[in-house]
Each structure stands twice: as structure tokens, then as C-alpha cells.
C-alpha positions as CSV (number, residue, x, y, z in Angstrom):
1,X,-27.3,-126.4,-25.9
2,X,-31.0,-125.4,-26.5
3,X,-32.6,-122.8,-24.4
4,X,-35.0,-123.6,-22.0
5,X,-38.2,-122.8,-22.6
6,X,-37.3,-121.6,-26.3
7,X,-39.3,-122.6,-29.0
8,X,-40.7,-125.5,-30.3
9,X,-37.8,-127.0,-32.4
10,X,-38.7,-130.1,-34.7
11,X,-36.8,-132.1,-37.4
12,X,-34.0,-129.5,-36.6
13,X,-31.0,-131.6,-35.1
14,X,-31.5,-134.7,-37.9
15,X,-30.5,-132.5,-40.2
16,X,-27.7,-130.7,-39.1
17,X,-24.6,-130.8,-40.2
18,X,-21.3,-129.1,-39.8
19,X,-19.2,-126.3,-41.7
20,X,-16.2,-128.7,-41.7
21,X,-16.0,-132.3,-44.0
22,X,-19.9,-132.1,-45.4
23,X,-19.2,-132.5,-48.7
24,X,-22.4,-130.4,-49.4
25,X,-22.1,-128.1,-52.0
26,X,-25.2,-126.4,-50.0
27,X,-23.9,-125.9,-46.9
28,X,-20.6,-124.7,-48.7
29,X,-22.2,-122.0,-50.3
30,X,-23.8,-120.4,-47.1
31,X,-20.7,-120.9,-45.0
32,X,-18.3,-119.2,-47.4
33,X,-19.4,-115.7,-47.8
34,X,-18.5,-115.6,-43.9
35,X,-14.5,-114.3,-43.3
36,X,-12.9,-116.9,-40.9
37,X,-10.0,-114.9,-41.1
38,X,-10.7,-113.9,-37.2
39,X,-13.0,-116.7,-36.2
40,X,-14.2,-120.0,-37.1
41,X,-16.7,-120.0,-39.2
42,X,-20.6,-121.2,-38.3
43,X,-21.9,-123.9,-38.2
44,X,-25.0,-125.2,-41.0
45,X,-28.2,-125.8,-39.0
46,X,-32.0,-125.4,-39.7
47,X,-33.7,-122.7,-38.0
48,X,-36.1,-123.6,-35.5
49,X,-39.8,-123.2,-35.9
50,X,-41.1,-119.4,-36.1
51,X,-42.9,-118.8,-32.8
52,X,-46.9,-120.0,-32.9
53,X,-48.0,-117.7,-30.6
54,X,-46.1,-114.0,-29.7
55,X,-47.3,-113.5,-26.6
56,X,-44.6,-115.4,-24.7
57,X,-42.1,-114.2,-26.9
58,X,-43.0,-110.4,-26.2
59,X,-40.0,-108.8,-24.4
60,X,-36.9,-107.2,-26.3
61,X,-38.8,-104.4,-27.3
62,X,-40.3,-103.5,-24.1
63,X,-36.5,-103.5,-22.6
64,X,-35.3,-101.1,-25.5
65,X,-38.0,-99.2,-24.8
66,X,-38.0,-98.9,-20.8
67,X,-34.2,-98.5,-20.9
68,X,-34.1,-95.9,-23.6
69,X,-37.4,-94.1,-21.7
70,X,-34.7,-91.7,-19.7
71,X,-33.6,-87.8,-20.3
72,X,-34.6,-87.8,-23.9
73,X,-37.7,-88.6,-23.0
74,X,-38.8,-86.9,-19.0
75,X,-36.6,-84.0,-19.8
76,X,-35.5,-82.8,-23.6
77,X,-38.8,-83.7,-25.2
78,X,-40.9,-81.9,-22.5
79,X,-38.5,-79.3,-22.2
80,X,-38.8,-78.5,-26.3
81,X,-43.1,-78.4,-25.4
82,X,-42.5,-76.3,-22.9
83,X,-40.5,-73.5,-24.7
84,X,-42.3,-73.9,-28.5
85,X,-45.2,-75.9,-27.7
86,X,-45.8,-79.3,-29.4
87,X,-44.4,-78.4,-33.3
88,X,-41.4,-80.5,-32.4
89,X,-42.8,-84.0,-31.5
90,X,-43.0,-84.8,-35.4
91,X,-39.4,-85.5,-34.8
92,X,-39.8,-88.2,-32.5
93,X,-41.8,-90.0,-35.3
94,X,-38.6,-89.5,-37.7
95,X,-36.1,-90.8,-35.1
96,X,-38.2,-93.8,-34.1
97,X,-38.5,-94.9,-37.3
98,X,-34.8,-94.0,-38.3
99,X,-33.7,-96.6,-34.9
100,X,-36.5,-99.5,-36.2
101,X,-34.7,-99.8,-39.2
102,X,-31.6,-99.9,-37.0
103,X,-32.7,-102.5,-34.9
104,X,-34.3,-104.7,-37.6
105,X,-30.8,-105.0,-39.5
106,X,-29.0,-106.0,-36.0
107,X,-32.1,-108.3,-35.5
108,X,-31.9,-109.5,-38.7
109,X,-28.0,-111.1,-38.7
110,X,-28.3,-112.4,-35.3
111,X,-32.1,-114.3,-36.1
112,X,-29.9,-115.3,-38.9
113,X,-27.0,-116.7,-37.1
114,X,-27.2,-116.4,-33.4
115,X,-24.5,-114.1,-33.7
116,X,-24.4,-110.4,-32.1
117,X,-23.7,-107.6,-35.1
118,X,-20.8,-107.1,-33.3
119,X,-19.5,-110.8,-34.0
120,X,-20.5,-109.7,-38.1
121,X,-18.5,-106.8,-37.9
122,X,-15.4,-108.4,-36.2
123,X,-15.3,-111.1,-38.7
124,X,-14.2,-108.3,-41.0
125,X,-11.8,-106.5,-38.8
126,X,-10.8,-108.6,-35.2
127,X,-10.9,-105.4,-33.4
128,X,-14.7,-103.7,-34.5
129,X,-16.2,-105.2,-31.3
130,X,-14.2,-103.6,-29.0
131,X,-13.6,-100.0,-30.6
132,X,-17.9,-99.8,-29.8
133,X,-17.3,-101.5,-26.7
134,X,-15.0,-98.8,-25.2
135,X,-17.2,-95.8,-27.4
136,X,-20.2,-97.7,-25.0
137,X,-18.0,-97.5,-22.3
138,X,-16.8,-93.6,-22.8
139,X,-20.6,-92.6,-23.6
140,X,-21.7,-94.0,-20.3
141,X,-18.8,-93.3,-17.6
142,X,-21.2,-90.4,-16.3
143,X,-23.4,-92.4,-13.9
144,X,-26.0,-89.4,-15.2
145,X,-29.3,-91.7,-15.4
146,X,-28.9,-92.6,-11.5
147,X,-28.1,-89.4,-10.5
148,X,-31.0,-87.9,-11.6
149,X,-33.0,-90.5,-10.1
150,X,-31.4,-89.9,-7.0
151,X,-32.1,-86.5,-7.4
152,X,-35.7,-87.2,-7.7
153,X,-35.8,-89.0,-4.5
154,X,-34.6,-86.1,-2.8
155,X,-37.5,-84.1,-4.1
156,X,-39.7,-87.0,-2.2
157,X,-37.6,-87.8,0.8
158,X,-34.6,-85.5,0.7
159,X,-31.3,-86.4,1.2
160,X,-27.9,-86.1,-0.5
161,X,-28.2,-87.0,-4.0
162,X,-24.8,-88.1,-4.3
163,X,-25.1,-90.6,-1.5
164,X,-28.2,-92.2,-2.7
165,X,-27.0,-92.6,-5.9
166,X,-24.3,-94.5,-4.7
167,X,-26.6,-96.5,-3.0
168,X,-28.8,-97.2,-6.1
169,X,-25.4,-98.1,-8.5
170,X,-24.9,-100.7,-5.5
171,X,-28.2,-102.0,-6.0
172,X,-27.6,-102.2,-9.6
173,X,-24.4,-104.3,-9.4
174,X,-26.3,-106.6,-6.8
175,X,-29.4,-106.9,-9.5
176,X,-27.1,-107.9,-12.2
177,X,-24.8,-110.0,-10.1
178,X,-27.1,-112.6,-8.6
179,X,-30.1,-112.7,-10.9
180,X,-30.1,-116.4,-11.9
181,X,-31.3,-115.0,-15.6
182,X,-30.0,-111.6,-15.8
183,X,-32.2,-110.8,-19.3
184,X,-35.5,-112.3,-17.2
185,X,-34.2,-109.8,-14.4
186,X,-33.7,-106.7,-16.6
187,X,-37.3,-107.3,-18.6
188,X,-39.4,-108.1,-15.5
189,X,-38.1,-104.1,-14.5
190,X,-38.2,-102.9,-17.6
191,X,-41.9,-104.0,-17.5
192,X,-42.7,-102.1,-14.1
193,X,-41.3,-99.2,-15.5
194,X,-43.3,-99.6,-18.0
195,X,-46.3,-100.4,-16.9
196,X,-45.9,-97.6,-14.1
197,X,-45.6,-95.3,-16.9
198,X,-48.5,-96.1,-18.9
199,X,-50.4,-95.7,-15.2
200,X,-49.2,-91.8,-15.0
201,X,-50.1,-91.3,-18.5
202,X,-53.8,-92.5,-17.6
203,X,-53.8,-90.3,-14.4
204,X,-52.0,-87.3,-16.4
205,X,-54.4,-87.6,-19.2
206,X,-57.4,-87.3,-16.8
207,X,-56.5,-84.6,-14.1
208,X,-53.3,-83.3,-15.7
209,X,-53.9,-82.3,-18.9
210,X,-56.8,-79.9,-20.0
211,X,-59.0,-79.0,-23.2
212,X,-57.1,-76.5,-24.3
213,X,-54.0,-78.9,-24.1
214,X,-55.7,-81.5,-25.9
215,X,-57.4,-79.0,-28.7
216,X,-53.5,-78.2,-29.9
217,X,-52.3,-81.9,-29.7
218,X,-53.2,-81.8,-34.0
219,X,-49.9,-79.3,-34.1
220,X,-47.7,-82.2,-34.1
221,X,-48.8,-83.2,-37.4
222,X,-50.7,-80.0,-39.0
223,X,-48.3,-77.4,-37.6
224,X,-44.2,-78.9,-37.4
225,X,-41.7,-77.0,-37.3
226,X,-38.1,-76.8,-36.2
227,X,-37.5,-73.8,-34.4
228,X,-33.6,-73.9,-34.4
229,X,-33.9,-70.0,-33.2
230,X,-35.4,-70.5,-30.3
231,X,-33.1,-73.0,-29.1
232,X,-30.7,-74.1,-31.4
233,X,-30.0,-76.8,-34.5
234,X,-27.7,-78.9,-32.1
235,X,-30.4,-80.1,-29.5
236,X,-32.9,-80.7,-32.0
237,X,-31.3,-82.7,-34.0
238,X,-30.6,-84.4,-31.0
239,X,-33.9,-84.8,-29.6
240,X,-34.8,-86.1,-33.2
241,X,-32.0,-88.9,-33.6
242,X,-31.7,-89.6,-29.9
243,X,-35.6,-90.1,-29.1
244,X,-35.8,-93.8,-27.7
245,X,-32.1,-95.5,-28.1
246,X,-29.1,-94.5,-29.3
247,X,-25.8,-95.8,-29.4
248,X,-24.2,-99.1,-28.3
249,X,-28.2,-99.8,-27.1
250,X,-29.5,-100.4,-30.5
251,X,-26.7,-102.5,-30.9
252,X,-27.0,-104.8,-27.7
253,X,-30.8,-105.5,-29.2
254,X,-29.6,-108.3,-30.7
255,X,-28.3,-109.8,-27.6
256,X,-31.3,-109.6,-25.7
257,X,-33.6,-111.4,-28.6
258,X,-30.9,-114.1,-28.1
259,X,-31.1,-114.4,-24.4
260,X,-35.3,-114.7,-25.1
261,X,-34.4,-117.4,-27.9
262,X,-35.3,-115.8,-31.1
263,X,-34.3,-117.2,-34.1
264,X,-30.9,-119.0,-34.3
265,X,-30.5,-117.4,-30.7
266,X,-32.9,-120.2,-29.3
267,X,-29.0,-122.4,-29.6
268,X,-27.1,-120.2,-27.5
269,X,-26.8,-120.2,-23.9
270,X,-27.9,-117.4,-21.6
271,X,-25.9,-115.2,-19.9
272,X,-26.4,-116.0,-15.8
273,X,-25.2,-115.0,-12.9
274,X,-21.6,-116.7,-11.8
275,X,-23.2,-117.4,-8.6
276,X,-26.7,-118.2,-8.3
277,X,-27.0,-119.3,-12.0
278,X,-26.3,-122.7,-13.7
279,X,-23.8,-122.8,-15.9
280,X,-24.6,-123.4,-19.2
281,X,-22.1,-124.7,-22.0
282,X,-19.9,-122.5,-24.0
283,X,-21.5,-120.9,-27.4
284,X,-19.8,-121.6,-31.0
285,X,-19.5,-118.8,-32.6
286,X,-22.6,-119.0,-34.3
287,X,-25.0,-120.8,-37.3
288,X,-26.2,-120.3,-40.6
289,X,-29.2,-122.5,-42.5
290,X,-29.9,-123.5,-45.7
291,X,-32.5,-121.1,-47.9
292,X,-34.3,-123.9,-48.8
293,X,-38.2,-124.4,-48.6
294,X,-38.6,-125.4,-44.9
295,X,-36.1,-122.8,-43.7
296,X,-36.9,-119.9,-45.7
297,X,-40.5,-120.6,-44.6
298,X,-39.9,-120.7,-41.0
299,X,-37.8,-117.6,-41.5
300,X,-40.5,-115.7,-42.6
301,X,-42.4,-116.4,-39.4
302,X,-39.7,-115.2,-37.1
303,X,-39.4,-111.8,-39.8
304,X,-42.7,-111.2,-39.3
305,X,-42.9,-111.7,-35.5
306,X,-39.8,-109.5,-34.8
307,X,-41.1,-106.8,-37.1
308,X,-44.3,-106.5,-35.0
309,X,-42.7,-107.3,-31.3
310,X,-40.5,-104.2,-32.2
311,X,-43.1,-102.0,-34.0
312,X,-45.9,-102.8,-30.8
313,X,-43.2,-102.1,-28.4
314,X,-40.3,-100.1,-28.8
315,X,-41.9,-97.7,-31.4
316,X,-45.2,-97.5,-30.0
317,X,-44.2,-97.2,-26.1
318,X,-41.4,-94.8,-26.8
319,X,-43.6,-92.3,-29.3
320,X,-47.1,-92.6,-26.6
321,X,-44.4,-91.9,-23.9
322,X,-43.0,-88.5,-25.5
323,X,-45.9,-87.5,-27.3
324,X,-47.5,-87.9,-23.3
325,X,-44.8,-86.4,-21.4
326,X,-44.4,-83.2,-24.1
327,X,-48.4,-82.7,-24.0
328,X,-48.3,-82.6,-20.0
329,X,-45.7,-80.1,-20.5
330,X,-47.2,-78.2,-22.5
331,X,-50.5,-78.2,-20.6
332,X,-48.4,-76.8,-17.2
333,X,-45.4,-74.9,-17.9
334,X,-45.5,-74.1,-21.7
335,X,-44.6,-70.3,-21.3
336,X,-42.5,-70.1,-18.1
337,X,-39.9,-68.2,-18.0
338,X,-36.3,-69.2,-16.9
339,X,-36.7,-73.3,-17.2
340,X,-33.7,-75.3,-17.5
341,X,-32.7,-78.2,-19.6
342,X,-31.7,-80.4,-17.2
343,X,-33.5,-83.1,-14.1
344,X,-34.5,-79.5,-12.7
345,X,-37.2,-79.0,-15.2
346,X,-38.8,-81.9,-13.8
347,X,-39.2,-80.5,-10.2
348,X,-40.7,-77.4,-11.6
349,X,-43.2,-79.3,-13.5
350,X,-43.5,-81.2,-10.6
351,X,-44.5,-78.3,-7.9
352,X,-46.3,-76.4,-10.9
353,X,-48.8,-80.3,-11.7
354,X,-48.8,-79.8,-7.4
355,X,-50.5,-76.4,-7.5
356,X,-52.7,-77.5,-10.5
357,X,-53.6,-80.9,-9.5
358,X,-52.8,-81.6,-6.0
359,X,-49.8,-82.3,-4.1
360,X,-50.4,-85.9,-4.3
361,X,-49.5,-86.3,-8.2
362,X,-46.8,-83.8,-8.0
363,X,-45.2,-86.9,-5.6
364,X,-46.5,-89.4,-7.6
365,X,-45.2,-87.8,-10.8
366,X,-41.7,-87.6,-9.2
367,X,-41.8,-91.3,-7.9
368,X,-42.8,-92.3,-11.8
369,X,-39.3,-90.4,-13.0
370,X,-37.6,-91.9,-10.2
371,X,-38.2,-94.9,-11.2
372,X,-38.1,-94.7,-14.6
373,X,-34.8,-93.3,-14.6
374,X,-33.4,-95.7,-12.2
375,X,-34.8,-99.1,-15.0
376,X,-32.8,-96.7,-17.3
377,X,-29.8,-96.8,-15.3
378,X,-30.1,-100.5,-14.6
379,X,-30.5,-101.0,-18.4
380,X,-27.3,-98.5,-19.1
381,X,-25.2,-100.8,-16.9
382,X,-26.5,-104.1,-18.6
383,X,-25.8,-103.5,-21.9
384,X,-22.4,-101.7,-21.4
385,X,-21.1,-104.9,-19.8
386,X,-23.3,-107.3,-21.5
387,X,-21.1,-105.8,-25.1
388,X,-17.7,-106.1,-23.6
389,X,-18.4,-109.1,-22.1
390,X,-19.5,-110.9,-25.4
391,X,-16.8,-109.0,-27.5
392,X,-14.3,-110.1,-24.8
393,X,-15.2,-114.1,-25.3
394,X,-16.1,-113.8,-28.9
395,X,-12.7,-112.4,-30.6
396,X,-10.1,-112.5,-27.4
397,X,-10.8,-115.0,-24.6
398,X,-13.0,-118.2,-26.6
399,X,-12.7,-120.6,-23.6
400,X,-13.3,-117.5,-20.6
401,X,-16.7,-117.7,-18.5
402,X,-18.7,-114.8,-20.5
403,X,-21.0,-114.6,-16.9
404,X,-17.9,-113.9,-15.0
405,X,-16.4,-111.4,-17.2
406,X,-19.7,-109.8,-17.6
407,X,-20.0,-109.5,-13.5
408,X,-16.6,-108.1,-13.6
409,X,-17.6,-105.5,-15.7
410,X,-21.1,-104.4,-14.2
411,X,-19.3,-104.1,-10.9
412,X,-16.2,-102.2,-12.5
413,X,-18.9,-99.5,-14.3
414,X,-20.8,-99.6,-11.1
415,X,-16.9,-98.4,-9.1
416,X,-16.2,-96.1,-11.5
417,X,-19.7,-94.2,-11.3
418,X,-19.0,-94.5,-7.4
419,X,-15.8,-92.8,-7.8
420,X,-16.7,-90.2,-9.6
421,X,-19.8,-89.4,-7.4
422,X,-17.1,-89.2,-4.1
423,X,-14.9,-87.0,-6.0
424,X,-17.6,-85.0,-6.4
425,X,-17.8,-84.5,-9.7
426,X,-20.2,-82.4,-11.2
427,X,-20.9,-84.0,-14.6
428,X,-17.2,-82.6,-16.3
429,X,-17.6,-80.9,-19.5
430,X,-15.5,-83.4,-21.3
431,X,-17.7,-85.9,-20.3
432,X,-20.9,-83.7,-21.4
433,X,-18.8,-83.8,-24.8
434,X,-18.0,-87.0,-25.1
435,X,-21.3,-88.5,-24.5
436,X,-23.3,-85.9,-26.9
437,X,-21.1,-86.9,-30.0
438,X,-19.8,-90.5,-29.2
439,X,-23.5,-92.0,-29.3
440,X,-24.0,-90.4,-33.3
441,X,-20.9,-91.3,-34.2
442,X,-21.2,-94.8,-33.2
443,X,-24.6,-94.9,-35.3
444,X,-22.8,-93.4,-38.3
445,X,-20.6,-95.9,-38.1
446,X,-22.5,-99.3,-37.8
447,X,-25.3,-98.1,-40.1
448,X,-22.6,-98.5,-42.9
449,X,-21.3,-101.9,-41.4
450,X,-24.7,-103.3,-41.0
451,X,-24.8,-102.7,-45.0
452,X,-22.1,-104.5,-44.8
453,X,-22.9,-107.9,-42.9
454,X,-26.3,-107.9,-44.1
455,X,-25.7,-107.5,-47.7
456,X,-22.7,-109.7,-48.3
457,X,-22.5,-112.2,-45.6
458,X,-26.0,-113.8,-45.1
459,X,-27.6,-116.1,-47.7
460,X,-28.8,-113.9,-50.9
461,X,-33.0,-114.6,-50.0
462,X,-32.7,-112.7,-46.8
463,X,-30.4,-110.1,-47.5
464,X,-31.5,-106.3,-47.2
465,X,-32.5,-104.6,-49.9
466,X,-35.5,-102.2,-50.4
467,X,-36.6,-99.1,-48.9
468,X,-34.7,-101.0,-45.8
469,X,-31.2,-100.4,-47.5
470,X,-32.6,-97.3,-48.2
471,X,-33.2,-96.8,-44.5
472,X,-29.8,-97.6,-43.4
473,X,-28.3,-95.1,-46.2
474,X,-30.7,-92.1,-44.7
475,X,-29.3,-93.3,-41.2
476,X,-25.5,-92.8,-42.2
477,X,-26.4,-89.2,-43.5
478,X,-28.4,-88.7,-40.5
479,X,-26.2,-89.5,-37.9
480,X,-22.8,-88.6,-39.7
481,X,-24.9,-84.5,-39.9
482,X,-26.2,-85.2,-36.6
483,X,-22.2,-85.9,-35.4
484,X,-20.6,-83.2,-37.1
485,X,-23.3,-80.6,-35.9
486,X,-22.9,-81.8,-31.9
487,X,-19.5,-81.7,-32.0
488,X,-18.7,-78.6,-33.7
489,X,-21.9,-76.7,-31.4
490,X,-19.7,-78.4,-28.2
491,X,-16.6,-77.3,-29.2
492,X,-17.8,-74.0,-29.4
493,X,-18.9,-74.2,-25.7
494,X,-16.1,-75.0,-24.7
495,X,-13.5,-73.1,-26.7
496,X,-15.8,-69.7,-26.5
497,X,-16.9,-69.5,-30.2
């Protein structure tokens, strides 16, 4: 079943033809380097026709990037500008760069095939799908992004943190629950965010942030540093690999470029609500075309277009929004004594921006992080269930309703983070463990797998290769360091060492 409002797609269904009985030695070759040990195989189709104009298609990118827009970004970032000035943000550049290549190889086997990496990586091992579904799962148990954003409203309004946060993980469950399209839902806020975002950095940059500010913003490139003295190797490293993404998000970006039809993705159905959305029919497991002329041509428009809808969004948004939030910073509190590392650095930058500019943007500042970190939150609780729910039909459940399951799941994440909250929790150290190391080690992980899938699985012509492979190879070494180092530097916390 062809998306709606997908694109164009011509002289695509007269020549397909199945995996099964075709007698063509073509499609024969292009099916078989896929195991079916676990799953059928795909199916041989053409690819539809690369996109003729972007601008519709713009989307994915601003999602990774207004869901991944959360601590990294309005606290650790500005927090590092605030103790050492701005001779850190070269490492934002590095980690950006590090998560394009990323989420290019999970874009690229899913434009290939319609297929989520994590459909790739199960057709080697059944059970790959759900050991980074429950990693997703543990990393996110905290309900930390809404409880800061509750916390942020109580700087506005007051109130109980607690409570309103359980208020907003409410709203959350009803956002995801009865959005006809939950993808259209999620972008649309990502977008606000966004855009609300870009609308501080304007305001910030003309009566926040003064000459002297702007005179040292060349440090980031003619003066980097990484001043593991001042405040250990542990948090920059993970300020460096964590900056945008991270995790089981890089790895859900293929399932939102199939719910906005790139690709092969434009033949699967979206993911809708169980209640107000129409049901849509039940995906194969996925496709694969033919490298010949027509195809490899239309594959290089959908390359190309991916390349730059990731490079103009995720990477540009994401390094604009740290390099901003670090300079305003730097321009307010660089030098204060006795800040924190956590959501109370923002309402000291907030009451100091309120002495320096006016009580109005110190509000307006807080209402921006408010709202940026609850998108974040709503983003956290997509793609955690959005991953279990496809792994759940893809390799256990084939004939299950993926929506249903998927509105299971939101609203169990969304109890959980409720529970905890009335238990009053108070972020547990094991949990503050858990999500510092289980992130990287995930990352280590699939880097190696997405060699994997991409190398030997997909037709030869497409295949990574290049200073790509190469990125993927500097991405395990990054992330299996970036692991080892978090985990030992936690369990020295804990254990007293």
C-alpha cells in the first residue's frame, strides 16, 4: 500500500516482481545476500522516483534535531562555556559529524529496502532488535527530559515539579495516542520547538550577548582545547559523542524517513493511531531493486536529497543551537562560582540574563527550555515505543496491529515515568549509571552491525565504502573509549574510588 501523498512513483508497479518463482537470475542475485533464516526475504521492486523538489520532503532531520535538542544541549554544553569558556564547542563539530555518518548508514538500508536497521540486523540474529529495544527502554526509564521541563515551569508559575510532570507525561501519551499520523504529530512539534528556538537565538544574539562575547566566539576554532582538569575526561567525552542524538535515536531515524515516504519507505504504511487513525494494511517485511540504469539513477537522487535534508537540519540546527546556547553562557555566567551541572544551571542563567537584560527574557528564556525539553520528552517517548513496537511485529508477532502495540507501549513508558515520579524518586544512581553508559554502548555496538548490513547485504553499487566505512570504524573506537571511560568514571562514584 503506497503512502499518501508520497512521491511521484511511475513505471514502478509494471515491473515488479516477486522474490519467489521469477525465474530472474536478476532479481535472484539481489534477494540472496539477504538471511531468511529469521524472516522472509524481500521482495524485488523498483524504487520510486527521487523527490523533484525537497521542500515537502524536509522533516526527519528537523525531528532528530528538536528531539535530541535537550540537556546536552540547554545544560552540558553551556555548563562547559560557563566553567572554560568556549574552547570546548569544537567538540560538538566532531560528534555531529561522527552521528551524520551514523544516521546516513541507517538511512541508507532502509531508502534501500523500506526496512528499519533493526530489521537488517535481526535477519542475522532473531533477537538484535529487541536486545536495543530494552537498552532504549533501560536508557529512558528516567522520565528526566519532563522533569526538567516541569521544573522550568515552576520557575514561571510555580508549583510541584513532580505533579506537573505527571501532568505533562499524560499529555504525551494523549499526543501519541490519538494523533491520526503520529510522525505528522511529532514533526509539526518538533518544528515549534524549533522554530521557538531559532526565535531566542535572534533575541539572545541582540540583547543577550555582548562584544566582548562575540570578539572570543573565534576560540572555538583558533583556541580548542579539552580541559579534562577542570572538569573531567568522562563529561567531555560525553558532551563530545552525545551532542545532538545518541542511542536508540539515531537508530529510530530510519523509521521516521519511512513514515515521510523516503525511498523504498514510500511502500510501507504509517504508523496511526488505533483510534482516530485509518488502518492501513500490514507491511512485508521489506524490498530490494535491481542496480540497473533506471534504478541506480533514481537512487542517486534520493542519496543526494537525504544527504542534504540531514546535513541542512540535524547538523546545522543542532551545532547553531549549542554553539548559541554555550556563547550566551559564556556572555552571563562564564566565571561564577558554585554552578551546577544539572536543570539548575538554567535558572541561574536565567535570573542572572534577568538582571542583565530584563526580567522579561529571563521568563521568556525559561518558557523556550520549557518547551524545548518537553518536544524532547515527547520525542523520547516516540521513538522508545515506536522501536519495540516495530521489532515486536517484525521478528515476533507478523500478523499483530504495530499501532496498537505501539499505543500499548507509549502509555506503559508514560506509567512507569508516573510511578516513579509518586514514589518520589529522585533520579536513583543506578539509573544515572545506566543511562550514561547504555547510550555509547548501544552506538559501539550498531556502528559494527551497520558495517555489517550495509556492506554485505545490499546490492554491491550502493554499498558503503569510502571515508564513510571509514567513519563508522572511527565511530566503534569512539564510542567503545567513550563506554569504557563512563562506566569505569561511574563506577567510581558509586563504589568510592
Amino acid at each position: 500500500m503506497a503512502k499518501p501523498g508520497g512521491p511521484e512513483v511511475s513505471g514502478s508497479s509494471s515491473d515488479d516482481s516477486t522474490a519467489h518463482g521469477t525465474g530472474q537470475g536478476a532479481d535472484h542475485g539481489v534477494v540472496a545476500a539477504f538471511p531468511a533464516r529469521h524472516m522472509p526475504p524481500p521482495t524485488v521492486r523498483d524504487l520510486p522516483d527521487a523527490p523533484r523538489s525537497y521542500w515537502r520532503l524536509i522533516g526527519p532531520g528537523i525531528v532528530a534535531a528538536g528531539v535530541g535538542l535537550a540537556s546536552g544541549e540547554f545544560i552540558i554544553f553551556p555548563y562547559i562555556a560557563s566553567q572554560v569558556g568556549l574552547v570546548f564547542v569544537w567538540a560538538a563539530i566532531v560528534g555531529l559529524l561522527t552521528q551524520y555518518v551514523l544516521n546516513m548508514e541507517i538511512e541508507r538500508y532502509a531508502l534501500a529496502t523500506g526496512e528499519t536497521a533493526l530489521t537488517g540486523f535481526s535477519r542475522y540474529w532473531r533477537h538484535w532488535g529487541l536486545v536495543f529495544a530494552i537498552l532504549t527502554y533501560f536508557a529512558n526509564l528516567w522520565p528526566g527530559w519532563v522533569t526538567s521541563s516541569a521544573t522550568l515551569v515552576t520557575y514561571l508559575f510555580g508549583g510541584t515539579a513532580a505533579w506537573i510532570a505527571i501532568g505533562m507525561l499524560v499529555v504525551i501519551g494523549l499526543i501519541l495516542t490519538l494523533a491520526p499520523r503520529i510522525y505528522v504529530a511529532l514533526e509539526r512539534a518538533q518544528m515549534v520547538k524549533v522554530a521557538a528556538v531559532v526565535l531566542l537565538f535572534v533575541v539572545g544574539a541582540i540583547f543577550a550577548i555582548g562584544a566582548p562575547a562575540w570578539r572570543d566566539l573565534p576560540q572555538v576554532v583558533t583556541n580548542p582545547q579539552i580541559p579534562a582538569e577542570q572538569l573531567g575526561f568522562a563529561t567531555l567525552l560525553g558532551a563530545l559523542a552525545f551532542a545532538g542524538a545518541g542511542g536508540g535515536q539515531n537508530l529510530v531515524q530510519a523509521n521516521w524517513i519511512r513514515d515521510k515516504g523516503f525511498g523504498m519507505g514510500h511502500f510501507v504504511p504509517h504508523l496511526v493511531s488505533p483510534i482516530t487513525g485509518e488502518p492501513e494494511a500490514v507491511p512485508s517485511t521489506g524490498y530490494i531493486f535491481r542496480p540497473d540504469e533506471r534504478n541506480m539513477s533514481r537512487w542517486h537522487g534520493w542519496w543526494r536529497f537525504a544527504n542534504v535534508e540531514q546535513l541542512t537540519t540535524f547538523v546545522l540546527i543542532t551545532f547553531l543551537t549549542i554553539l548559541f546556547t554555550s556563547l550566551l553562557a559564556y556572555a552571563t555566567v562564564y566565571g561564577k562560582p558554585d554552578l551546577e551541572n544539572n536543570i539548575s544551571f538554567i535558572r541561574t542563567e536565567g535570573e542572572v540574563l534577568g538582571e542583565r537584560v530584563g526580567a522579561w527574557f529571563q521568563y521568556f528564556f525559561w518558557f523556550v527550555g520549557a518547551l524545548a525539553l518537553f518536544a524532547a520528552a515527547l520525542g523520547i517517548v516516540d521513538y522508545t515505543s515506536r522501536l519495540a513496537a516495530d521489532v515486536i511485529t517484525t521478528s515476533y508477532a507478523r500478523d499483530a496491529n504495530e499501532s496498537k502495540i505501539y499505543a500499548g507501549l507509549v502509555w506503559g513508558l508514560v506509567a512507569i515515568g508516573i510511578a516513579v515520579l509518586l514514589v518520589g524518586f529522585d533520579q536513583p544512581l543506578v539509573l544515572v549509571i545506566i543511562s550514561a553508559c547504555v547510550g555509547g554502548f548501544m552506538m559501539f555496538i550498531y556502528s559494527g552491525l551497520l558495517i555489517l548490513i550495509n556492506r554485505k547485504v545490499l546490492p554491491a553499487p550502493i554499498r558503503v565504502r569510502g571515508w564513510r566505512l571509514a567513519g563508522l570504524v572511527w565511530s566503534i573506537l569512539l564510542f567503545g573509549v567513550l563506554s569504557a571511560l563512563t562506566f569505569r568514571d561511574q563506577l567510581a562514584k558509586l563504589f568510592g574510588g
